[in-house]
Each structure stands twice: as C-alpha cells, then as structure tokens.
MARTI-695410 format. One record per residue: residue in one letter; x, y, z of N, C-alpha, C in turn. Coordinates in steps of 0.2 Angstrom, whole numbers, plus 5000, padded with zeros to 4 digits. Atoms other than C-alpha are relative to their C-alpha. Layout:
N
AXYZXYZXYZ/...
***
This chain:
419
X499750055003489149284921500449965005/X499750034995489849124930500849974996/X499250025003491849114929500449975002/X499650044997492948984933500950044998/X499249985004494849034932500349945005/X499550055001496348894932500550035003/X499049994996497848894945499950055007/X500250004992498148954961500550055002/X499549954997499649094962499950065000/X500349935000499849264962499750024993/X500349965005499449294943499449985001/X500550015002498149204945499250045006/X500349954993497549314962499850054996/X500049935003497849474951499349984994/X500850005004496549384938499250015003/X500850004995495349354950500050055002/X499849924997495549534958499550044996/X500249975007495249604941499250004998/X500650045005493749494935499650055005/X500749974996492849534953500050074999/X500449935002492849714947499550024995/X500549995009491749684931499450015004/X500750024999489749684935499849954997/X500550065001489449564924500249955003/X499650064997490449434934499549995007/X500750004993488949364948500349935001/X499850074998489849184952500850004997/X499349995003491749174951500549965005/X499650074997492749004956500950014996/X499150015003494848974956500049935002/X499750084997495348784955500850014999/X500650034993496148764965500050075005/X500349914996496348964972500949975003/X499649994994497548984986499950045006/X500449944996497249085004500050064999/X500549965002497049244997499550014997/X500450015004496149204981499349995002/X500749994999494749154992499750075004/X500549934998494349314999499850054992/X500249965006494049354980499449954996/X500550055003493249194973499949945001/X500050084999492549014977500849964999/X499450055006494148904977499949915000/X500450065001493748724970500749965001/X499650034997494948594977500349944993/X499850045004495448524959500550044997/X499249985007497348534950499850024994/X500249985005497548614936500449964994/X499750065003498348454928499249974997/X500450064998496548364932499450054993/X500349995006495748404914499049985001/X500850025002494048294915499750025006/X500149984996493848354933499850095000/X500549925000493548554929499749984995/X500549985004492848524915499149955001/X500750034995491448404924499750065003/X500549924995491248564937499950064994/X500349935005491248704923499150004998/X500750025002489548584916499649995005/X500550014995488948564932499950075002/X500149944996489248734938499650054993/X499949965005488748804920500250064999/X499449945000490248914919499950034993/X500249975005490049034905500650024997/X499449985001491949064904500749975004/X499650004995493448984908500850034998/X499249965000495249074910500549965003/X499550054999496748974909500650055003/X499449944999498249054919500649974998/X499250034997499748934922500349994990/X499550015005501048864906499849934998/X500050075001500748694910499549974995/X500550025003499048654907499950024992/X500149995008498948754890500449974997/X499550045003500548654885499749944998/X500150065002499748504886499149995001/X500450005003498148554878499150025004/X500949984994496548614893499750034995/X500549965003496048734881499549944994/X500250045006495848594866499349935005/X500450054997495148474879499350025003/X500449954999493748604887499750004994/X500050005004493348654870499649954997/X500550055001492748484865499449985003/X500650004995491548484878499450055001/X500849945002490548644872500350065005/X500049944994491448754885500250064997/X499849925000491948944881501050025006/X499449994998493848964885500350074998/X499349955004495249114884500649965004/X499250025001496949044881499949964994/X500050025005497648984867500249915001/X500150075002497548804860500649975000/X499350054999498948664863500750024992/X499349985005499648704844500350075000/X499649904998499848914849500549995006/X499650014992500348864867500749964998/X499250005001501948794858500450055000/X499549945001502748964857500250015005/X499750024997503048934875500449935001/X500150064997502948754877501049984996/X499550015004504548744864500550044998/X499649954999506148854865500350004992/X499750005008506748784847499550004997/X500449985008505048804838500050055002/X500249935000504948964844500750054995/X499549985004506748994837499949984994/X499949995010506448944820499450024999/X500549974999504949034821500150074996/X499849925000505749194823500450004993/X499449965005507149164811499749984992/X500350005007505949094796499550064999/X500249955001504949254797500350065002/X499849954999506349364800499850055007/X500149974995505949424817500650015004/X499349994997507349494828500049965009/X500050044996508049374840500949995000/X499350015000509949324847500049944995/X499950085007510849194834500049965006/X500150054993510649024842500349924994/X500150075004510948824836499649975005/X500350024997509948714843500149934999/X499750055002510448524848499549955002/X500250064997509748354851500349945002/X499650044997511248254854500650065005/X499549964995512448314869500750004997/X499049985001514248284861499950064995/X499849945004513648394846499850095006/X500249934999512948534857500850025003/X499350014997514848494866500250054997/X499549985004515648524854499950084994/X500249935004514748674844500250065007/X500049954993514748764865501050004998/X499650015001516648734864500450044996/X499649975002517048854849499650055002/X500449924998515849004856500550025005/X499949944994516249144869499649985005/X500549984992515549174887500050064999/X500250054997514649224893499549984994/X500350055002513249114885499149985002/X500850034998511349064886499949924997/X500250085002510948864887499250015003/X500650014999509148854887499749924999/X500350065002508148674890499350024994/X500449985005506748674875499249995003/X500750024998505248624886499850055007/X500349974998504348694898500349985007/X499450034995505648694916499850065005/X500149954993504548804929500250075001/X499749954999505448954925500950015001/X499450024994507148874930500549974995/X499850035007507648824910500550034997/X499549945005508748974906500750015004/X499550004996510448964911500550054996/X499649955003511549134906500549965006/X499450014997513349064911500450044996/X499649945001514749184912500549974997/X499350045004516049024907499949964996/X500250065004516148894896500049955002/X500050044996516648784909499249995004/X500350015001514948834918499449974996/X500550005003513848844902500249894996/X500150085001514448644899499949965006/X500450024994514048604917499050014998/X500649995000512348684912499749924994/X500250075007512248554895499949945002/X500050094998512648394904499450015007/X500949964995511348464919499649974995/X500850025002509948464907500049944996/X500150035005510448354893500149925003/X499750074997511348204903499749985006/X500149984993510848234922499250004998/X500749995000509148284915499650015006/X500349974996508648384928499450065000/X500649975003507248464919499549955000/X500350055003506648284914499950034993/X500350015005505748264897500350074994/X499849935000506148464895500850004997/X499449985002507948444891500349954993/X499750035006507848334876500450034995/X499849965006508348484866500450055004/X499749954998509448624869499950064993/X499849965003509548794862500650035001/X499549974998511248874864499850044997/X500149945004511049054860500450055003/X499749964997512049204861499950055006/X500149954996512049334875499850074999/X500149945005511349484873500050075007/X499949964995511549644883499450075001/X500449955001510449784886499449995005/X500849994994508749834896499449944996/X500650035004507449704897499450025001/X500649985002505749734893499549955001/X500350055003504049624893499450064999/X500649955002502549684885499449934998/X500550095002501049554887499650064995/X500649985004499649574874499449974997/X500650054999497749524873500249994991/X500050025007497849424855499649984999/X500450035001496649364844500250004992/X499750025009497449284828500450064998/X499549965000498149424820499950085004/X500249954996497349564831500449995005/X499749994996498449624844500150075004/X500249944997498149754859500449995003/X499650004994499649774868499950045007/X500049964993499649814887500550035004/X499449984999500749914895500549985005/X499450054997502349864898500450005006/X499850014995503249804912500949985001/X499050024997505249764920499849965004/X500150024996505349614927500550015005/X499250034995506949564943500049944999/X499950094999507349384939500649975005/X499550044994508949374951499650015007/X500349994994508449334968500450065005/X499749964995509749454976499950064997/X500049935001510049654975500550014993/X499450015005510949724959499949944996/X499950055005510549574950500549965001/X499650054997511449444961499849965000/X500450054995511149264964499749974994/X500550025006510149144952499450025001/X500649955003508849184942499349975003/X500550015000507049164949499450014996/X500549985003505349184944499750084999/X500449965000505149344947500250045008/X500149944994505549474962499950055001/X500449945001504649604957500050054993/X500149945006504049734944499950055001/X500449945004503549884937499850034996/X500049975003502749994927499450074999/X499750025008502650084915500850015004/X499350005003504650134910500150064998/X500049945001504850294912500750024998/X499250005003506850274907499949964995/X500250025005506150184891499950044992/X500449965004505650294876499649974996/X500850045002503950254870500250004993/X499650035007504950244852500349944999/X499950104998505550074858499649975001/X500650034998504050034866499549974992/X500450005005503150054848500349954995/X499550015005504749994838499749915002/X500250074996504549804849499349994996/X500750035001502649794846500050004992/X500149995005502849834827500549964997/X499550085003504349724823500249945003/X499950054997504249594835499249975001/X500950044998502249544841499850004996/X500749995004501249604828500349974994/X500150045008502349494814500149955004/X500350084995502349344827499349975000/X500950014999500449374829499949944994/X500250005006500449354811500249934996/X499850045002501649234809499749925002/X500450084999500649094818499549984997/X500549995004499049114809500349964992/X499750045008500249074793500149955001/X500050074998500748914803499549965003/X500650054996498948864805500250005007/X500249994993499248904823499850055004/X500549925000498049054826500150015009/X500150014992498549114845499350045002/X500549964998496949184855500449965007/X500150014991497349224874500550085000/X499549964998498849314881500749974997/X499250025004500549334871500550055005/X499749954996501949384883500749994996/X499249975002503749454877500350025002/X499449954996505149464885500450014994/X499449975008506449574873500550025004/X499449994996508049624878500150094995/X499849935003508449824871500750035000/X499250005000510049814864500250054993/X499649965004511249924854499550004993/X500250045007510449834838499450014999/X500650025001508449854842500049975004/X500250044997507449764850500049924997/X500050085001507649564850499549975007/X500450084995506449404857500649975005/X500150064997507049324871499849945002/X500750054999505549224873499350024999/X500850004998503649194872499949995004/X500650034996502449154885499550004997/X500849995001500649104881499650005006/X500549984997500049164893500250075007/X499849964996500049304907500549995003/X499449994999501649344916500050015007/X500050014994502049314934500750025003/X500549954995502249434945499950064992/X499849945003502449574928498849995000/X500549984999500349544930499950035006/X499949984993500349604948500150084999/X500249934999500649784941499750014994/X500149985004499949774924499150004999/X500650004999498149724929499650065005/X500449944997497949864942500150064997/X500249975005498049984928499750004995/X500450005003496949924918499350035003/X500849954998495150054917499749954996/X500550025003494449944905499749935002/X500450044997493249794911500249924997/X499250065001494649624910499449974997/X500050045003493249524906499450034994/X500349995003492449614893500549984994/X499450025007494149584883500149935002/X500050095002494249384887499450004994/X500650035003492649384878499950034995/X499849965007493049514865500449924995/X499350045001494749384862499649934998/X500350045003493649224862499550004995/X500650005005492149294851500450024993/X499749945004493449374839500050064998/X500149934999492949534843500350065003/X499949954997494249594849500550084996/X500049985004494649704835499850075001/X500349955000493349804841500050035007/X499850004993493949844858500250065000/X499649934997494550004866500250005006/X499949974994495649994880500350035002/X499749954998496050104891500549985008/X499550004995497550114905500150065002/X499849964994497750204922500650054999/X499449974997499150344922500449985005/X499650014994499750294938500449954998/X499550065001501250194940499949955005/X500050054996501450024948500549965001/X499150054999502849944958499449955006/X500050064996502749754967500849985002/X499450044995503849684978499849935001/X500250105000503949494979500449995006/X499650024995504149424996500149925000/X499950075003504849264996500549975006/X499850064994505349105007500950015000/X499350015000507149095014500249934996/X499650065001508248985005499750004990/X500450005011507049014985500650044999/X500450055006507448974971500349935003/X500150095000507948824980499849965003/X500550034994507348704993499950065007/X500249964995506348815008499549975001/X500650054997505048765021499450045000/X500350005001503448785020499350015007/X500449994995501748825033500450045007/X500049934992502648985043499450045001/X500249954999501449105049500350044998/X499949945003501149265041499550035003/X500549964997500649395052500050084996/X499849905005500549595046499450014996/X500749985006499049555033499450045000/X500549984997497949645042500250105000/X500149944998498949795044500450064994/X499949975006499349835026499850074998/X500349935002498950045021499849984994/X499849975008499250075002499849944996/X499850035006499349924992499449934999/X500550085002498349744986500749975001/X499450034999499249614992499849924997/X500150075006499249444978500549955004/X499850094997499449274986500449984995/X500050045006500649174976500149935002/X499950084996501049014988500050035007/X500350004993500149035003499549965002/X500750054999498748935011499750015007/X500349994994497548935026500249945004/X499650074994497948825042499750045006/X500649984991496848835059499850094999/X500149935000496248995052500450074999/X499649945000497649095050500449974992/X499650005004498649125034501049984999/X499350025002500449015029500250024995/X499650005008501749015018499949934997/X499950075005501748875005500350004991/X499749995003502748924992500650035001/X499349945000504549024986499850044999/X500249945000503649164982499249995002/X500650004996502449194995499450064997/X500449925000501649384993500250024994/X499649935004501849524979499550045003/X500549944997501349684988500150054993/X500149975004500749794974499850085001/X500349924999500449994975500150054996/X500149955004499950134965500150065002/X500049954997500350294964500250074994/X500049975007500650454953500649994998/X499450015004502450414948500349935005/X499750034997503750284951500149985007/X499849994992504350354969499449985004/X500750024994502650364977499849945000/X499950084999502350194971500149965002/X499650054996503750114978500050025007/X499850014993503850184994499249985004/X500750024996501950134997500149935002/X499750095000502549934990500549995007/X499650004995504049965002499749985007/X500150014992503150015019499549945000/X500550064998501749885015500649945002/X499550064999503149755013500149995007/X499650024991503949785031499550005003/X500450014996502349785039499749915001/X500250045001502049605033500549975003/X499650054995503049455044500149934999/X500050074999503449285042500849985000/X499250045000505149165046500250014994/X499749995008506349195034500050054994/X500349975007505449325024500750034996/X499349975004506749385008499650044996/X500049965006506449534998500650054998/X499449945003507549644985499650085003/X500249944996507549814991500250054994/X499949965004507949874973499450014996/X500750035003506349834965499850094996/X500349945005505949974951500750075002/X499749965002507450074955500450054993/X499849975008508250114940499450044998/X500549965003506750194935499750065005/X499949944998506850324946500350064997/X499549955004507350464933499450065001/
***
C-alpha cells in the first residue's frame, strides 16, 4: 500500500518508523518530513497547512492512506477536506478535532456527561475573568481555549502571576485568535499520566501508558515545554488506576462524542492527573502525543497500519493488539535557550555513533549534506530495554554521544520510576 503521512517532527518520525515495519506498506511519503524522516520515507516539500496541495499528490501518487499527525491541520478540518476528494484518512474530522482544538468545549463536555475533571469557569470578557481570578486561591491554571502550540497552559503559583497570564492571552493576545476565551480552572496535584488510544466512535483500544516532563529544567523547573522526555510503561502506577482512567474517563468520552454527533475516529490522547480524588482530565488531544509517541510506538508488536485501517474501516472492534514487555525511556535533546527564542542550523555530529537506541528527528534538517538543528526540540533518543534502568541508561549513553552547540537535556527523565 502507498502511504502518505502529514508533518514533519519527531511524532511524526516515530509514525513513519513504525509504518516502515508493516509489509504491506511498499511506497511511503512525509510532507513535508524532516532530516531524519527521510532515511525512513520519501519527503514531499509541501506544509501541512497547504490542504489542495497534498491532496492533489495523494491523487497523483494514488495514496491509499493518509495519516494526519500534527493539531493544527485537524483543527481546521484536512481530514474533512481529503475526505471530499474520495481519499482514505486516519484522524478525526474537524467536528471531533474540537476536543483539542477548544479548551472550553471540552470543559462542558466533561462536566455535561459527568466525567472527572478540575472545577473551572470559563470567560469571554477580560474584566470578568478579573474579577472571578481575584476571589480564587494560587496556585492557579489559566488556559487559552485555542489551539497555542503547546505554550497555552499557564499553572501560576500567584495571583498576581496567574492575572499577568489573563491580560498576556486575553489583552496582549499573545496566542492570537486562541485567547478569545479563557478557562480558569483549579490546580490539581498528583501524578500525571497520558494514555493515547486508537478510537473508532465508541470502540476504544488503549495503548500503553506513558509520563510525560513538560518543564524544561531538572526536578520540574523552569517553563513548561512540549515535552523533555518520557517513559513507559509506570511501574510506580498500579494498573488499578491505569483501568480506573480508561473506564471513567475515555471510554465515556469516546462515547460521549458520538452522542454530540461528533463520532472521533483516529488517536484520542489524555492527559490526567492521579490525584487523592481519582483520576481527573486535564486535557484531550486528537491526535498522537509528542514526544509520549517516541516510546509508545516502539512497543507496539502489532502491525500500526493494520490498526489505521482497522480505525478508518470501522473495524476496529475487531482488532487484537498486542504490546512489547520491555520498557521505554526518551530523552529530548533540545536547542539552548527552548521554549524560547534559540538558533537554528548548528551541526549535529555523533548520529553516527549511536549503540542502543532509534533516534526520532523532531526539528532538524539537511544542509550540504550533513545533519542540522532546526527546531527547540531537536532529537528524542529512544531505547529499549528489560526494565526502566536498562532503558535509561542505553537513552542516556546514546544522548552524550550525540553533539551540537548548545545542546540541553534533563538528566532526570523516567527517574521516579525507578522502584
């Protein structure tokens, strides 16, 4: 089969990784890829914004499947617009894709079908959201309602802060378009958790779960990024929570959108928080989870695109997958100076002398042959192994053998989970 897959980072490396191990996959394109990406599959020099452009190549190429990765494009509809043109997609449709795309449809979501979630108000003028932040406590979660890269969630320790954050998004509009709405919602404390799962309406196969690091420093110091690394599984979790989440949280989500005529088909990801209370939503994503796919795809035994195609024919129902024993830790190497302004086209030497691990591009690029940086998170080195420790210290020694100006990684990455 010929398969196009959408974006160019590292989830979308780990997709493409994955795919090239199926047999049925005999043609296998990324628009627009990145320098790793293409040592895995064709990369076609078209954005993943630029709608009538893949979907011309899909018809030209007669793609037989296309896999959407990033937030954006599904936000504002690729699957819906593919779709009309006769094409065969996985990802969910512009009206599912709201359960990320909208921080407050997703909160009255949850709290109309009773789903466990922090309490929240949610505003559309600045002086009331003021004046409601003004009788709460710190610390505080002010989220913008739109879709803000990753960069939308602001846990402030003060009040003072958490209304510096309000006037930021709502005033300053430093998200743009994204900050018309706010959620204020309260803090919650406890272990977080994501657990992606392939969806198809109300069928739901969870895959196993991951921990992400959102602060860029050690200890959870420092603002939050996209991501400095994972693990899994959660060996300091008890698979009694694991079940409890997928059983009062996804699987009446699933269920709950199909009742809002918004049937999801693709990847449902959860972030939860495991607090005193249960488990609670922090969030949806529609779509796979960056970097938390970087260890959950390399423990997948079952054949990734037998399950898109399961997911789009709705058959996935009838699926059986199976998952590797071994555990998985990444390390995210990342540009001096992310999550804020950093520069861009250093060499990265060391690729070569990697042992243990697969190493997923996520903002890299080629240049006179050689390998650059081109993003704030450059690498995730990835390694396998029979338990947490051995895992980590394969990710680890690959880490230090790889090089570029600047380079920044956490050194705590999957600790905790050393029990």
């Amino acid at each position: 089969m010929r398969i196009l897959v959408v974006g160019g980072g590292g989830r979308e490396h780990a997709i493409c990784w994955a795919l090239k191990k199926s047999p049925k996959v005999t043609e296998l394109y990324c628009a627009p890829g990145n320098g790793g990406i293409a040592s895995v599959a064709e990369c076609v020099p078209i954005q993943v914004n630029q709608f009538e452009e893949i979907a011309q190549f899909a018809i030209d190429q007669t793609i037989d499947l296309v896999v959407i990765g990033p937030d954006d494009p599904l936000s504002e509809g690729i699957v819906d617009h593919l779709e009309a043109k006769g094409l065969s997609v996985f990802g969910p449709r512009q009206n599912a894709a709201i359960i990320e795309g909208s921080k407050v449809f997703t909160k009255q979501l949850l709290k109309k079908y009773n789903i466990p979630t922090a309490a929240y108000e949610s505003f559309e003028r600045y002086e009331d959201a003021v004046a409601y932040l003004r009788r709460q406590q710190a610390p505080i979660v002010i989220k913008a309602d739109g879709l803000a890269a990753g960069k939308g969630v602001i846990v402030a320790q003060t009040l003072d802060e958490a209304e510096k954050a309000l006037h930021d998004i709502m005033v300053a509009k430093v998200f743009g378009e994204s900050g018309n709405q706010v959620v204020i919602e309260e803090f919650l404390t406890g272990q977080e958790m994501s657990i992606l799962s392939f969806v198809d309406g109300e069928t739901v196969c969870p895959m196993v779960p991951a921990q992400d690091h959102k602060a860029v420093y050690d200890n959870d110091k420092g603002p939050n990024t996209g991501g400095m690394g994972t693990y899994s599984p959660l060996p300091h979790i008890p698979q009694a929570v694991i079940d409890e989440s997928i059983e009062t949280i996804i699987k009446p989500t699933a269920k709950a959108m199909v009742a809002e005529g918004r049937p999801f088909r693709g990847v449902l990801f959860a972030g939860l928080m495991l607090t005193p209370n249960g488990p609670k939503t922090i969030e949806f994503n529609a779509r796979f989870g960056d970097p938390e796919t970087q260890v959950v795809l390399p423990r997948l035994k079952t054949d990734l695109l037998d399950i898109f195609l399961a997911a789009v024919n709705g058959r996935l129902d009838q699926m059986e997958i199976e998952w590797s024993e071994e555990a998985a830790v990444c390390v995210i190497l990342a540009s001096e100076g992310y999550p804020g302004s950093y520069p861009k086209g250093l060499p990265i030497e060391g690729l070569e002398d990697v042992q243990d691990s697969i190493v997923f591009h996520a903002g890299t690029a080629v240049k006179d042959g050689g390998v650059v940086t081109n993003g704030g998170r450059v690498l995730g080195v990835t390694a396998l192994g029979r338990d947490i420790a051995e895992a980590r210290a394969k990710a680890y020694a690959d880490a230090d053998r790889i090089r570029f100006q600047g380079k920044h990684n956490r050194t705590d990455i999957a600790k905790k989970a050393l029990v």
